[in-house]
KOLGU-109231 format. One record per residue (C-alpha): residue in three letters; x, y, z. Coordinates in Angstrom, 2 decimals, decimal comma. Example, Ala and Ser with C-alpha at 12.3 -4.5 7.8 and 13.67 -1.06 7.14 Angstrom:
BEGIN
+--------+---------+---------+---------+
| residu |      c1 |      c2 |      c3 |
+--------+---------+---------+---------+
|    Ala |   12,30 |   -4,50 |    7,80 |
|    Ser |   13,67 |   -1,06 |    7,14 |
+--------+---------+---------+---------+
***
This chain:
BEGIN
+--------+---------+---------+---------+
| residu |      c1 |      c2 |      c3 |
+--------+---------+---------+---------+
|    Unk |   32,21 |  -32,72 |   10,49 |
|    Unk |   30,81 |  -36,00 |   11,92 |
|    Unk |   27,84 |  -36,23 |   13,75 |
|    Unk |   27,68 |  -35,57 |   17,22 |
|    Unk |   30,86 |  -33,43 |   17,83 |
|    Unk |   28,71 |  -30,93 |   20,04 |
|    Unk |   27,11 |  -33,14 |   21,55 |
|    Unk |   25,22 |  -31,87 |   24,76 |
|    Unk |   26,60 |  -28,32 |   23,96 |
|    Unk |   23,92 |  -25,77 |   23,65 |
|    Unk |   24,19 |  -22,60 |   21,76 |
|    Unk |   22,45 |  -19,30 |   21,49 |
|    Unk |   22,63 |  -17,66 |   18,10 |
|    Unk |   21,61 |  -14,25 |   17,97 |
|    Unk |   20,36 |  -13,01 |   14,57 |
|    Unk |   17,48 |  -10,49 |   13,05 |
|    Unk |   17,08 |  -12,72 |   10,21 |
|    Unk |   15,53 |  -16,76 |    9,70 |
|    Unk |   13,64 |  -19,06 |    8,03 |
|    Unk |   11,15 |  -18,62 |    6,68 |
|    Unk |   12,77 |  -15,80 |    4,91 |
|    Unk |   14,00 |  -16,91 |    1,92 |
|    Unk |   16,68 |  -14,20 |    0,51 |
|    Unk |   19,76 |  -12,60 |    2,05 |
|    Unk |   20,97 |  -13,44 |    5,33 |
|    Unk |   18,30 |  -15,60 |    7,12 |
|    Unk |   19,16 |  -18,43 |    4,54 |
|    Unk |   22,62 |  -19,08 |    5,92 |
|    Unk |   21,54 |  -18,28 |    9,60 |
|    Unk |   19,15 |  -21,19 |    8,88 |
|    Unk |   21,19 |  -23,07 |    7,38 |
|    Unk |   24,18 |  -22,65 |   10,21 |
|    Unk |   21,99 |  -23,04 |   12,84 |
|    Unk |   20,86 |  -26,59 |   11,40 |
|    Unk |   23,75 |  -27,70 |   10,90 |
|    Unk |   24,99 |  -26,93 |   14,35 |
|    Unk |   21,72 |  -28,99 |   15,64 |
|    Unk |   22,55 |  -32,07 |   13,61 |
|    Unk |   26,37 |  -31,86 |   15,05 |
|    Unk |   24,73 |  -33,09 |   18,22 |
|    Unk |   23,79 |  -29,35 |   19,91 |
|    Unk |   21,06 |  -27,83 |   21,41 |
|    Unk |   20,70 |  -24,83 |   19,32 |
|    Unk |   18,00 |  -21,78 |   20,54 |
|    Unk |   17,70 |  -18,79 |   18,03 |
|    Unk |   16,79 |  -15,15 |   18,92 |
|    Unk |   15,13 |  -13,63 |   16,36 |
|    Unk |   12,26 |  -11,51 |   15,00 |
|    Unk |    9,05 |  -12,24 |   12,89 |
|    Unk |    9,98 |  -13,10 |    9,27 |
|    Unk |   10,00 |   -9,52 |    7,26 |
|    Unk |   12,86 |   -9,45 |    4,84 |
|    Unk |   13,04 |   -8,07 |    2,19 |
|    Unk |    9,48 |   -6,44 |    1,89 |
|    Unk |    9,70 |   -4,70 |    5,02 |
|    Unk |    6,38 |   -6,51 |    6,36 |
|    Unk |    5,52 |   -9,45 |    8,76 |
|    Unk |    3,07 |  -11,61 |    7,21 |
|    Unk |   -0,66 |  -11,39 |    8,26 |
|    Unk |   -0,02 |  -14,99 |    9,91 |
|    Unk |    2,68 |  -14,25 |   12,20 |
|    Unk |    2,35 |  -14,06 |   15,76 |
|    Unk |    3,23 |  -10,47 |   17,31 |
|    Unk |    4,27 |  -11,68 |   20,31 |
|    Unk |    6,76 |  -13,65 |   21,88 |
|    Unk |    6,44 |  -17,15 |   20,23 |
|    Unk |    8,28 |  -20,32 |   20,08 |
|    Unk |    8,53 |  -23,08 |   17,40 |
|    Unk |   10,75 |  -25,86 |   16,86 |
|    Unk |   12,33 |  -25,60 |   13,10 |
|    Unk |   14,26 |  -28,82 |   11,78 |
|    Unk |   16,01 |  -29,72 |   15,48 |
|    Unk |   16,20 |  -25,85 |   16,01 |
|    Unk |   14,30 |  -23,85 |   18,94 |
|    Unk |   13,48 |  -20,84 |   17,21 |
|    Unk |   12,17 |  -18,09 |   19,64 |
|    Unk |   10,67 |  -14,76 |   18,13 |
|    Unk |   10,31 |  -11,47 |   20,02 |
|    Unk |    8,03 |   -8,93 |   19,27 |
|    Unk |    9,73 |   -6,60 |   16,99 |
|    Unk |    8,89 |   -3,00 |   15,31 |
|    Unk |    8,97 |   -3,62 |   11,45 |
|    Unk |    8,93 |   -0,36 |    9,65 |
|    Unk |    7,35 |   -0,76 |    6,25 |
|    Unk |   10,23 |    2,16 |    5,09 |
|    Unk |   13,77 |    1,81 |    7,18 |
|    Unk |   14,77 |    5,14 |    7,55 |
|    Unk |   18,05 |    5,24 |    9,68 |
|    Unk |   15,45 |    6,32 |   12,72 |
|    Unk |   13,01 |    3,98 |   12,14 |
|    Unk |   16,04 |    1,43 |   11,92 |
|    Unk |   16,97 |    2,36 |   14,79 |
|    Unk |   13,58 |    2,39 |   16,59 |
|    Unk |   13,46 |   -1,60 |   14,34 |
|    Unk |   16,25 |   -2,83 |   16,55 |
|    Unk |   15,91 |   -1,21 |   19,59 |
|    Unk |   12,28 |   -2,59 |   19,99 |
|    Unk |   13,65 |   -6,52 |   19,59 |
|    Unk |   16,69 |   -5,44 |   21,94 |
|    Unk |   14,16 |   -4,18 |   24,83 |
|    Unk |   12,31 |   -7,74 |   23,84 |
|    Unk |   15,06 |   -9,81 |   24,29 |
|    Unk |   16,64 |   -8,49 |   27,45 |
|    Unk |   14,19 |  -10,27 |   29,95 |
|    Unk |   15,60 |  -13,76 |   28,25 |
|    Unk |   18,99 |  -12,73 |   29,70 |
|    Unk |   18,35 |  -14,30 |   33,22 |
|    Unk |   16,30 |  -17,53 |   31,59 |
|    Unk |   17,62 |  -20,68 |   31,13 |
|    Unk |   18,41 |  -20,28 |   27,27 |
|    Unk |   20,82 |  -17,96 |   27,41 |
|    Unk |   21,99 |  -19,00 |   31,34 |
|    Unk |   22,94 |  -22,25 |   30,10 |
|    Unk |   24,57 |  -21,79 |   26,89 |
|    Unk |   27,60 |  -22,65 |   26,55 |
|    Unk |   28,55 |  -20,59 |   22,67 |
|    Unk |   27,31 |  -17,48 |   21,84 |
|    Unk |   26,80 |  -17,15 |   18,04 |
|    Unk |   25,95 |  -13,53 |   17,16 |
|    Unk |   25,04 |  -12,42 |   13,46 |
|    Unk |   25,92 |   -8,68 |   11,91 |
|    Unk |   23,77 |   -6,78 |   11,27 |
|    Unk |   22,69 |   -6,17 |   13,35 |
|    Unk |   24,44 |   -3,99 |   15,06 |
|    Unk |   22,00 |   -4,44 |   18,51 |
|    Unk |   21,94 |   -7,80 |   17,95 |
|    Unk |   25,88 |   -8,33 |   18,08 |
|    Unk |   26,07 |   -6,28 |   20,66 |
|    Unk |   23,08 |   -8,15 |   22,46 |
|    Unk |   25,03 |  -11,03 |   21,81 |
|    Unk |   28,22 |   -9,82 |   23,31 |
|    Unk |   26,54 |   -9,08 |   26,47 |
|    Unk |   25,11 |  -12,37 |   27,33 |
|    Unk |   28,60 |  -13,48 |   26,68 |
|    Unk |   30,07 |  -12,25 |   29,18 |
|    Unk |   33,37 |  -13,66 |   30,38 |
|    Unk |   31,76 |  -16,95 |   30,57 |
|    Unk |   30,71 |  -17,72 |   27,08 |
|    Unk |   32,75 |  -17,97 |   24,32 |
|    Unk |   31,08 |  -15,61 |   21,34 |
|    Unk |   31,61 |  -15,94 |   17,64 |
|    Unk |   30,50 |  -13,02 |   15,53 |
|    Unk |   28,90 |  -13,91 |   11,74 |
|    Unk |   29,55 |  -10,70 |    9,78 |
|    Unk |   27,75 |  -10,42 |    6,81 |
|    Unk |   27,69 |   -6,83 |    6,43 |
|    Unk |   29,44 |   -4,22 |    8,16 |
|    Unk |   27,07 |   -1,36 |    9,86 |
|    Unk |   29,03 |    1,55 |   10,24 |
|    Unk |   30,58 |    1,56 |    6,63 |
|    Unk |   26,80 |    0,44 |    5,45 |
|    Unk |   25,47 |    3,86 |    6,98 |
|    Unk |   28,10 |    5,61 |    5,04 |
|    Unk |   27,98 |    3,56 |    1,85 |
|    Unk |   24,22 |    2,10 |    1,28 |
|    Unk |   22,22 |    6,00 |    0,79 |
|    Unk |   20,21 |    5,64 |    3,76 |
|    Unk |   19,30 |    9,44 |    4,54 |
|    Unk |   21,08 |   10,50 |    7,01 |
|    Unk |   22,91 |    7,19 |    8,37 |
|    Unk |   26,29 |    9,05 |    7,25 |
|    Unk |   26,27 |   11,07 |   10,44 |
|    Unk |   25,99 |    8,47 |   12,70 |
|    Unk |   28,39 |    6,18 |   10,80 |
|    Unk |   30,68 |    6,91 |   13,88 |
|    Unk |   28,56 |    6,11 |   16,73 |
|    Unk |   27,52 |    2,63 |   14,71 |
|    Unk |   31,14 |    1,63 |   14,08 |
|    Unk |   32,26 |    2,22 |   17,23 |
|    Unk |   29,37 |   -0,03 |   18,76 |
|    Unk |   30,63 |   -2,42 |   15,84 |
|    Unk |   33,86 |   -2,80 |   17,00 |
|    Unk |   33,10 |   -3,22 |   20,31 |
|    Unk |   31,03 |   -6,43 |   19,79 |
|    Unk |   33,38 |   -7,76 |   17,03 |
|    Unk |   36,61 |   -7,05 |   19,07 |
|    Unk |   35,05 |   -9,28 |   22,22 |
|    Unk |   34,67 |  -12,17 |   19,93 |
|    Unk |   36,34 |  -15,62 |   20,31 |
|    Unk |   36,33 |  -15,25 |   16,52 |
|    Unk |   35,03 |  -13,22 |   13,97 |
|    Unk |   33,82 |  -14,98 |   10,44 |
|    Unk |   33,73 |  -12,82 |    7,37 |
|    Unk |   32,44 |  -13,94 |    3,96 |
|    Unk |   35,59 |  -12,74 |    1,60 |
|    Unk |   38,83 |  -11,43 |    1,55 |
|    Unk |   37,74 |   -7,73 |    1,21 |
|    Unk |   35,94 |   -7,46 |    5,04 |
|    Unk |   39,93 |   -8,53 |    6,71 |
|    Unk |   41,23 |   -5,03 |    6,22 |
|    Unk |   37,96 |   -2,86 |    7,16 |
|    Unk |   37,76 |   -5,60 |   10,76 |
|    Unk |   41,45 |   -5,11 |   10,76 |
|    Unk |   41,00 |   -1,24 |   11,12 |
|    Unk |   37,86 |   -1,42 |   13,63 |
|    Unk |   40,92 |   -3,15 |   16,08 |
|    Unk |   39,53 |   -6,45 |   15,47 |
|    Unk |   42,78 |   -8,96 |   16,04 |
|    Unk |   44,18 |  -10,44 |   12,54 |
|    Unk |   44,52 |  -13,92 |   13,96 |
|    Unk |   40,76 |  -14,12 |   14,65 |
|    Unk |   39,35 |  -13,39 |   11,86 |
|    Unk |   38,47 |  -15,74 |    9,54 |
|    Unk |   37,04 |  -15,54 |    5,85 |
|    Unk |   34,53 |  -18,16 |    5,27 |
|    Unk |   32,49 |  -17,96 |    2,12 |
|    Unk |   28,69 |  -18,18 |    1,74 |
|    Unk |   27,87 |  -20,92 |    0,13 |
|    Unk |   25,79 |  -21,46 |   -3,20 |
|    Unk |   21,84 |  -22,63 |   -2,49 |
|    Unk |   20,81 |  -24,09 |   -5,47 |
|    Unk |   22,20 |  -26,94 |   -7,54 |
|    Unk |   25,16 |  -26,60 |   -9,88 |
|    Unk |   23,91 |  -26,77 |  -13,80 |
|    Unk |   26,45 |  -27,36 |  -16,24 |
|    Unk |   24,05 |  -25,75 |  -19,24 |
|    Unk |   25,37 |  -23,09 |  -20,82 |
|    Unk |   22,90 |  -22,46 |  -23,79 |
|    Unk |   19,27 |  -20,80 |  -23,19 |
|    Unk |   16,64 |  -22,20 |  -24,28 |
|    Unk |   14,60 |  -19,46 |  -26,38 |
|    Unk |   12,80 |  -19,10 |  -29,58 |
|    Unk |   13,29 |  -14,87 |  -30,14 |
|    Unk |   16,53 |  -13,19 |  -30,19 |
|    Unk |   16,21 |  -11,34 |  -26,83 |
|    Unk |   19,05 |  -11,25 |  -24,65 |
|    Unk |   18,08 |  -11,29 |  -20,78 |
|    Unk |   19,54 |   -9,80 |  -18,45 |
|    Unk |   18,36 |  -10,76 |  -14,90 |
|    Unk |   18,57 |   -9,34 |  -11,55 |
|    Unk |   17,08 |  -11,44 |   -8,64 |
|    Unk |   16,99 |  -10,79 |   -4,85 |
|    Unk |   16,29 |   -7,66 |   -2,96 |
|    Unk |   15,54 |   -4,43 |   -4,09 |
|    Unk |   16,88 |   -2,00 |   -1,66 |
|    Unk |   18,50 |    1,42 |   -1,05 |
|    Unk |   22,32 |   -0,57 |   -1,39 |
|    Unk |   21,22 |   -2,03 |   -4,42 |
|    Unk |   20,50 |    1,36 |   -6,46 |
|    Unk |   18,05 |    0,38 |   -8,98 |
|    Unk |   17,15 |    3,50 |   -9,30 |
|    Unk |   20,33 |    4,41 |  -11,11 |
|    Unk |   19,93 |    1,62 |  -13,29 |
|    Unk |   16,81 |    3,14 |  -14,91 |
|    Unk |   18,07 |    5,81 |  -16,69 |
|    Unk |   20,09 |    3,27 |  -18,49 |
|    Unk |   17,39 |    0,94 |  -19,41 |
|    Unk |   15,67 |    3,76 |  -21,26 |
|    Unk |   18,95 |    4,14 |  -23,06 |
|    Unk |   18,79 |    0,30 |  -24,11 |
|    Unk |   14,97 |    0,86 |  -24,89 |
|    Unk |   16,11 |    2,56 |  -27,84 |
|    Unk |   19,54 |    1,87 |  -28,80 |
|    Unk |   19,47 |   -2,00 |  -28,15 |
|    Unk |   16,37 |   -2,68 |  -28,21 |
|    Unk |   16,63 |   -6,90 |  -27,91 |
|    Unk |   17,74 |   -6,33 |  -24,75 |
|    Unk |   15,13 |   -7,13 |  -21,89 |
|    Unk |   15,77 |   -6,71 |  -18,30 |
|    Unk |   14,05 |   -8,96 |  -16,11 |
|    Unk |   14,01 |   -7,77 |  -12,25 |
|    Unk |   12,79 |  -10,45 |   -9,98 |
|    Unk |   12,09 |  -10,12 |   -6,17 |
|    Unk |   11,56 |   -7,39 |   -3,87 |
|    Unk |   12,35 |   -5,04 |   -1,62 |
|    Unk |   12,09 |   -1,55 |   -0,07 |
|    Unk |   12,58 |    0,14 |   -3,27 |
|    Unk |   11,03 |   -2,31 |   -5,36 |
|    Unk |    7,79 |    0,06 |   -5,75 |
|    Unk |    9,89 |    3,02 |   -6,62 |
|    Unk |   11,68 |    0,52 |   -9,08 |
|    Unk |    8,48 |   -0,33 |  -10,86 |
|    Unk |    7,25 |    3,04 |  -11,22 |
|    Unk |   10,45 |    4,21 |  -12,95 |
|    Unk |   10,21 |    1,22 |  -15,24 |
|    Unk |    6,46 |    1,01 |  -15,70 |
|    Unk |    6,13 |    2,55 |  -19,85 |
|    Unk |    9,64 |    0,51 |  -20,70 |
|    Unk |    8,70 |   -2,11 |  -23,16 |
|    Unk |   12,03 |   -3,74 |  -22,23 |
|    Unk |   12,03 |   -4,25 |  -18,52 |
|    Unk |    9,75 |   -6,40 |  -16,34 |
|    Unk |    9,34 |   -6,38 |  -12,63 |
|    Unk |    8,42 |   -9,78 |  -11,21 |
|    Unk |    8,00 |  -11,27 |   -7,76 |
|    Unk |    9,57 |  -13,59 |   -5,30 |
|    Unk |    9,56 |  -17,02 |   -6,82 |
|    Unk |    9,56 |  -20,08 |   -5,06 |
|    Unk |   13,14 |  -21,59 |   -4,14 |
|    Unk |   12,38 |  -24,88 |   -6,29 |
|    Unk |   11,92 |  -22,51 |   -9,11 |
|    Unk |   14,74 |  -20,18 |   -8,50 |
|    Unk |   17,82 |  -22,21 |  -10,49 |
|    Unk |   15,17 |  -22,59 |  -13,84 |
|    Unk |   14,42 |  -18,79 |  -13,50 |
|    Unk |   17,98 |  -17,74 |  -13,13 |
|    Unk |   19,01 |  -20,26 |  -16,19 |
|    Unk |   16,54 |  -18,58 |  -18,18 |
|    Unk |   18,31 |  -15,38 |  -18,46 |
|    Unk |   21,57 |  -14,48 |  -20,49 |
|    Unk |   23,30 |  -12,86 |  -18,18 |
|    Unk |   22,66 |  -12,71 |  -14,55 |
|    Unk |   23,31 |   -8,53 |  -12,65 |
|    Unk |   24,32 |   -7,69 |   -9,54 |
|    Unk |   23,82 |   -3,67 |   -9,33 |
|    Unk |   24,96 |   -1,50 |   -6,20 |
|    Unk |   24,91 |    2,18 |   -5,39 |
|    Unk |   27,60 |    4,02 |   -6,76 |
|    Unk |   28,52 |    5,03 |   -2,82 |
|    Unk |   28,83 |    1,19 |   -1,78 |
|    Unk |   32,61 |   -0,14 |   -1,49 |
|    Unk |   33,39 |   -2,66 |    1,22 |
|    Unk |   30,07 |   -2,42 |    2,90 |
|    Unk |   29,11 |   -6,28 |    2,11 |
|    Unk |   29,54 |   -8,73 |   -0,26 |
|    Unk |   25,82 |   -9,93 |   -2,25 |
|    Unk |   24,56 |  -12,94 |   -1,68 |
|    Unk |   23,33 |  -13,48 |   -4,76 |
|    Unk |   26,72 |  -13,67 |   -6,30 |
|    Unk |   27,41 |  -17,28 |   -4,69 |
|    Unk |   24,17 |  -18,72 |   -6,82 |
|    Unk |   24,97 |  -16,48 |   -9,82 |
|    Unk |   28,41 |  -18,28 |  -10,00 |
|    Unk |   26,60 |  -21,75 |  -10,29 |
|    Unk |   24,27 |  -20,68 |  -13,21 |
|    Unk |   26,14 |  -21,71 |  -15,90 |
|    Unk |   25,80 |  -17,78 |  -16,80 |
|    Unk |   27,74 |  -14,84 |  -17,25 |
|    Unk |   27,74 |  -12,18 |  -14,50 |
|    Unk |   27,49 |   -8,09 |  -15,54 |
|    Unk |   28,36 |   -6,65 |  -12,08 |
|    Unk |   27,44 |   -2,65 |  -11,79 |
|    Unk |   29,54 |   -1,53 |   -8,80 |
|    Unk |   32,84 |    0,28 |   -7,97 |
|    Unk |   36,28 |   -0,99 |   -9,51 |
|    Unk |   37,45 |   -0,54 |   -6,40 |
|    Unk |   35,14 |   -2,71 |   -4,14 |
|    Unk |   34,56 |   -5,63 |   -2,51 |
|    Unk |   32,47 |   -7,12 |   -5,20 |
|    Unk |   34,52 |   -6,24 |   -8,17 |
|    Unk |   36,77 |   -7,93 |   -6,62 |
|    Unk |   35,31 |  -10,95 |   -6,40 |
|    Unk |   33,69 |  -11,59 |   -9,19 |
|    Unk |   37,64 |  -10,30 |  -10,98 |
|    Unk |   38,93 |  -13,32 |   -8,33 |
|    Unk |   36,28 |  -15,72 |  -10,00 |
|    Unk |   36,83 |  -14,19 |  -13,30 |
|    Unk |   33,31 |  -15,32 |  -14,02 |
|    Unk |   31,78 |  -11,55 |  -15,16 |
|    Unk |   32,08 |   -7,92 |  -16,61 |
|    Unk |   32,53 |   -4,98 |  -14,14 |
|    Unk |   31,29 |   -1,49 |  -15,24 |
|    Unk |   31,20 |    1,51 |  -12,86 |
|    Unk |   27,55 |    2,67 |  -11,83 |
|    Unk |   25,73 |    4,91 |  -13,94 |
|    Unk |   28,14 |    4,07 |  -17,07 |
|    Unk |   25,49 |    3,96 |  -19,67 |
|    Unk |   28,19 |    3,44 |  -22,50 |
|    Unk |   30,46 |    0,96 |  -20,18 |
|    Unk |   27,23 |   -1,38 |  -19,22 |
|    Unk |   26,24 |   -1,14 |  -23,19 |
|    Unk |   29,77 |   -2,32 |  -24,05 |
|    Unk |   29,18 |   -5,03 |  -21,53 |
|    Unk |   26,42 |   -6,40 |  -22,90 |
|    Unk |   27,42 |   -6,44 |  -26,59 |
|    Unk |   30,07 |   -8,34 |  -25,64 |
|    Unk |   28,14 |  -11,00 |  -24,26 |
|    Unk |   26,19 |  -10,71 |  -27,23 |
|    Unk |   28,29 |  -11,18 |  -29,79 |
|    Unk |   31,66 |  -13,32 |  -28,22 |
|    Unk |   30,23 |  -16,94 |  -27,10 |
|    Unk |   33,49 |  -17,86 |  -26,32 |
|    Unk |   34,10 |  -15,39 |  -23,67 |
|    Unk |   30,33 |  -16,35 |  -22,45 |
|    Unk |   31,60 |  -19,96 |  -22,56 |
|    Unk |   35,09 |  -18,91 |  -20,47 |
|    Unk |   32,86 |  -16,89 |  -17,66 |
|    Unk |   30,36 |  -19,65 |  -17,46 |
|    Unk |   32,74 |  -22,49 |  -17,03 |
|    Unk |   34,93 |  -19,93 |  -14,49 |
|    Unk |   31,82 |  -19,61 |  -12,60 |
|    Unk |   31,26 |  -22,88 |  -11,63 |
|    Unk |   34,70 |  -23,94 |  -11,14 |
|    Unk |   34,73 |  -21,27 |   -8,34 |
|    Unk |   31,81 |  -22,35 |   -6,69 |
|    Unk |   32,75 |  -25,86 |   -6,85 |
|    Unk |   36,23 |  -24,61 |   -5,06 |
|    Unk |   35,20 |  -22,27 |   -2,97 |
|    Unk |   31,52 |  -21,99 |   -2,11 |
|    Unk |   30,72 |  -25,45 |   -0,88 |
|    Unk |   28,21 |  -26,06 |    1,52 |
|    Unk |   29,60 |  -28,34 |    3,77 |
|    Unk |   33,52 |  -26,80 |    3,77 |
|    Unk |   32,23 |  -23,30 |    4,66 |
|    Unk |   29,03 |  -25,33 |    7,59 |
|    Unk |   32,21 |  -27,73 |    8,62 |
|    Unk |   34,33 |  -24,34 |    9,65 |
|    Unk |   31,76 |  -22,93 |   11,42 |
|    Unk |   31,43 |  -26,06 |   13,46 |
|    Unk |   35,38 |  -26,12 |   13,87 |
|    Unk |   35,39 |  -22,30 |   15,42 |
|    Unk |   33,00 |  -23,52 |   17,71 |
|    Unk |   34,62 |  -26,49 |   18,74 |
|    Unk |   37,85 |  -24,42 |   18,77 |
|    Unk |   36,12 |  -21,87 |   21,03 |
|    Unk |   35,01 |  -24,18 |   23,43 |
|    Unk |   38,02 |  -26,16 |   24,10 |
|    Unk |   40,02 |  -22,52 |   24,70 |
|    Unk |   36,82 |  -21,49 |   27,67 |
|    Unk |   37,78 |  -21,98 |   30,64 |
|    Unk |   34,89 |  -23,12 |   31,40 |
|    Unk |   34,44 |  -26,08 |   29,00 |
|    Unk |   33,86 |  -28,96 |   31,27 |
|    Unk |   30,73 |  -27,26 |   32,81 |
|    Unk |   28,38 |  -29,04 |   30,45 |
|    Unk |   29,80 |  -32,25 |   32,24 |
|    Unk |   28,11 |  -30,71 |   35,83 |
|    Unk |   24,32 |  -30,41 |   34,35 |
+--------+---------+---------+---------+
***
């Protein structure tokens, strides 16, 4: 997309995650919103302090309202309740506190003058705080990353399943008013398809991969461990917790195997306690993005884990810097979901159903003992990121659906008036 194409445009993007948050969804908020600002437009982004995924605002973040300019982005933060433990009420209370923030920015200049509306799910206040400045003036594209109402059924939150209703609902709402709707695979068209969401505006564009491509496919190691990594948050969705039963299995019956959990999270705590007396498992922190690619290349085989209840909720981040490892993928979720189904469509990984002690033992022998089908997952890894996650394909169609948008408002030649 060449430079300049929104030239003079401005945009509002609406979204509960930024930099400098480094996992999950603020990455590619960032990253869109950048991009957008080097296409020529003003770009202002609603948002909240930086929390994710710890659940805490650092001691260095201002409270209040505050303003900073990121990279040729405004970035304006409201003041924001940050629970340290996201029940489904104190989620609520989470978004509901930067909603009441934001609504006295609705008759300001930043959101008077737009000309897009960019709105980013979840969540679900936010989308629908970004269909209301819409209005019938604005064109609004929606981001979904993950869907709420099937997340409150799906991700184990106590007692989110009862008002998995109500939250869909208020999903659709905000996703049906959309100019256009972006998903990140082919497993969300369906699930938008059933909230009423029109077929011809929805439109799967993939996350892309963060970190640079390796084509190594041996680890370098001196013992005869086999690593098996999981990196990025530790939340409720992710279901560590059924995981650990099975690593005391390993402790014993495969005992080479180490499992190396790096990040955080909500549940990262709870995580640590259940694996504290396992010789074979290790909980480590965040580590810095320049040393993310080395740490991930220094495993064996790289997990993605997910409650047994989580189907077509979302599809993991991680799995779009996973497929550029160079390393196999073991990918604990449901047959029958929207991961399995991608990593099946990459053929770069194993599936096996949660809490299959025997299937995820199976998995890993194989990997142990077949370098050829290591070699085969590897090599199909990378060859789908190279196809499919790119950077600038997945940024350029962004930019396109806002170009798109504006030339189909009627009012498009208002810019022309300031």
């Amino acid at each position: 997309m060449p430079d300049g194409v929104l030239h003079g445009r401005r945009i509002v993007m609406v979204t509960h995650d930024y930099a400098p948050d480094l996992m999950g969804i603020a990455p590619y908020s960032t990253e869109t919103a950048e991009w957008l600002a080097r296409a020529g437009a003003q770009v202002d982004v609603l948002t909240m302090p930086p929390h994710y995924p710890d659940w805490k605002v650092p001691s260095d973040s201002r409270r209040g309202y505050a303003t900073e300019e990121r990279n040729g982005v405004t970035v304006r933060r409201l003041p924001t309740y940050v629970p340290s433990d996201p029940s489904l009420l104190r989620r609520l209370a989470f978004e509901g506190s930067w909603t009441l923030a934001a609504m006295p920015l609705r008759w300001r200049s930043v959101v008077r003058d737009a000309d897009v509306v960019i709105g980013v799910c979840p969540g679900i206040f936010a989308a629908g705080f970004a269909r209301s400045i819409s209005g019938r003036r604005r064109p609004l594209i929606q981001i979904v990353q993950d869907l709420v109402g099937q997340a409150a059924k799906q991700s184990g939150m106590a007692g989110a399943s009862r008002a998995a209703g109500a939250l869909a609902r208020m999903e659709a709402r905000s996703l049906r008013a959309a100019h256009a709707v972006t998903v990140p695979g082919h497993g969300f068209v369906e699930p938008l398809r059933s909230l009423g969401v029109d077929a011809s505006r929805i439109h799967v564009v993939a996350n892309w991969s963060r970190v640079p491509m390796t084509d190594e496919t041996e680890v370098a190691r001196q013992d005869e461990k086999f690593v098996v990594m999981h990196a990025g948050n530790m939340g409720l969705k992710q279901g560590l917790d059924e995981l650990a039963p099975i690593v005391g299995d390993l402790e014993t019956s495969m005992p080479a195997v180490q499992f190396e959990f790096v990040g955080g999270g909500s549940q990262a705590g709870a995580l640590g306690s259940a694996i504290a007396d396992r010789r074979n498992a290790r909980l480590r922190s965040h580590v810095p993005e320049d040393e993310l690619a080395t740490t991930l290349r220094s495993a064996d085989a790289l997990l993605v884990h997910e409650r047994g209840t989580v189907k077509d909720m979302s599809l993991p981040s991680k799995l779009t810097t996973y497929f550029a490892m160079g390393r196999p993928v073991i990918a604990v979720t449901r047959a029958d979901g929207t991961t399995a189904a991608e990593v099946r469509r990459a053929d770069a990984g194993l599936v096996v159903e949660p809490g299959d002690s025997a299937g995820f033992m199976a998995a890993v022998e194989r990997l142990r003992s077949d370098a050829d089908l290591v070699a085969r997952l590897a090599r199909n890894g990378r060859e789908y990121s190279r196809q499919h996650l790119d950077r600038e394909v997945s940024l350029g169609a962004i930019t396109q659906l806002v170009v798109d948008a504006l030339d189909a408002s009627p009012h498009k030649d208002d810019v022309a008036t300031r």
